[in-house]
C-alpha positions in Angstrom: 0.0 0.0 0.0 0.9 3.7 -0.4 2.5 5.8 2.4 1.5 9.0 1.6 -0.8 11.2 -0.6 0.8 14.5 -1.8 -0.9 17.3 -3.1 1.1 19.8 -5.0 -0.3 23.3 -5.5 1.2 26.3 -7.9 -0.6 29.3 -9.7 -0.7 28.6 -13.5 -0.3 32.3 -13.8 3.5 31.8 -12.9 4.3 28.0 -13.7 2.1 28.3 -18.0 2.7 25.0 -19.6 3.8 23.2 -17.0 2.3 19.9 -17.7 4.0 20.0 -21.2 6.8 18.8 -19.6 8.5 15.6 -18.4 7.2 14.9 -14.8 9.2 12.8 -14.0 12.1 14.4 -13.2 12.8 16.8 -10.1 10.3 19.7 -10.1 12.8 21.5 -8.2 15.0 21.4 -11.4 12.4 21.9 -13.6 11.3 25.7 -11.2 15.0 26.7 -11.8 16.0 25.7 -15.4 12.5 26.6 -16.9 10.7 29.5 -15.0 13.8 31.1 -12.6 12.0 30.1 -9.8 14.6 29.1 -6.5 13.3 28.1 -3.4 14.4 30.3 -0.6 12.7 29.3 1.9 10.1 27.1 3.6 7.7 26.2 6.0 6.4 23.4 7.3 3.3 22.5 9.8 2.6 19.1 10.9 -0.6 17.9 13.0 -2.1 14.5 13.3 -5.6 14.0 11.6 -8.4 11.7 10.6 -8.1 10.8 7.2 -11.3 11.2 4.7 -12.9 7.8 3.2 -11.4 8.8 0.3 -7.8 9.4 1.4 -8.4 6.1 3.8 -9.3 3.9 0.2 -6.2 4.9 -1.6 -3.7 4.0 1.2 -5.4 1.0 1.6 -6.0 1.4 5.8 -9.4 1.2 7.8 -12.1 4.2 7.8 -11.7 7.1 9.9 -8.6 5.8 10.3 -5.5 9.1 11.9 -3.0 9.9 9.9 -0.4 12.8 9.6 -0.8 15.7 7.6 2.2 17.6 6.4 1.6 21.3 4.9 4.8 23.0 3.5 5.0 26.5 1.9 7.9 27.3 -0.4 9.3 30.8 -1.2 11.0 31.8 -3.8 14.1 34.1 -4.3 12.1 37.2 -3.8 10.2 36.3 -0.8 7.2 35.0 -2.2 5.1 32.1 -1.9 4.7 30.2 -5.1 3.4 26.8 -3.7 1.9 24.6 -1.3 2.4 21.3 -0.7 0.1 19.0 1.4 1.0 15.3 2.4 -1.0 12.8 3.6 0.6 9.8 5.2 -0.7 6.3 6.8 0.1 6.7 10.8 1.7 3.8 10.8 4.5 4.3 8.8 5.9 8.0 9.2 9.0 8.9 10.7 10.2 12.2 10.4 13.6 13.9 10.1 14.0 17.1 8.6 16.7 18.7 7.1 16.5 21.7 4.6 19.2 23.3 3.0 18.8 25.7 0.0 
């Protein structure tokens, strides 16, 4: 089964044609090389919660079963948000250690 679900958020405004490109690779890379878009900065927030029956079904655990939810904002060179990221993850898998340098 899956760990997590991860939701990634950006304003098409700033990121046009994004989808034309290969997905695969690191998004990270693909900020810098195509748009001149370095992260800065972020922030995360962390809180346990109850996961919805949808959420539940794809990680393949009980109903109304807790999970962790994991929100990070990334700024870019000029200070200003250009994303959010939310993850989802099973409760009973997660460990956390964080480390960011940028």
């Amino acid at each position: 089964s899956p760990a997590l679900i991860e939701t990634l958020y950006l304003p098409c405004s700033r990121f046009p044609e994004l989808l034309e490109y290969d997905l695969t690779q690191s998004l990270q890379g693909l900020w810098e090389s195509e748009y001149e878009v370095t992260i800065s900065r972020s922030e995360m927030s962390l809180k346990s919660a109850m996961l919805n029956a949808d959420e539940c079904a794809l990680l393949g655990v009980e109903p109304d079963s807790m999970g962790i939810h994991l929100q990070q904002v990334h700024y870019d060179q000029h200070g200003q948000p250009f994303s959010i990221n939310t993850e989802d993850w099973r409760n009973d898998v997660v460990e956390f250690s964080i480390s960011v340098n940028y």
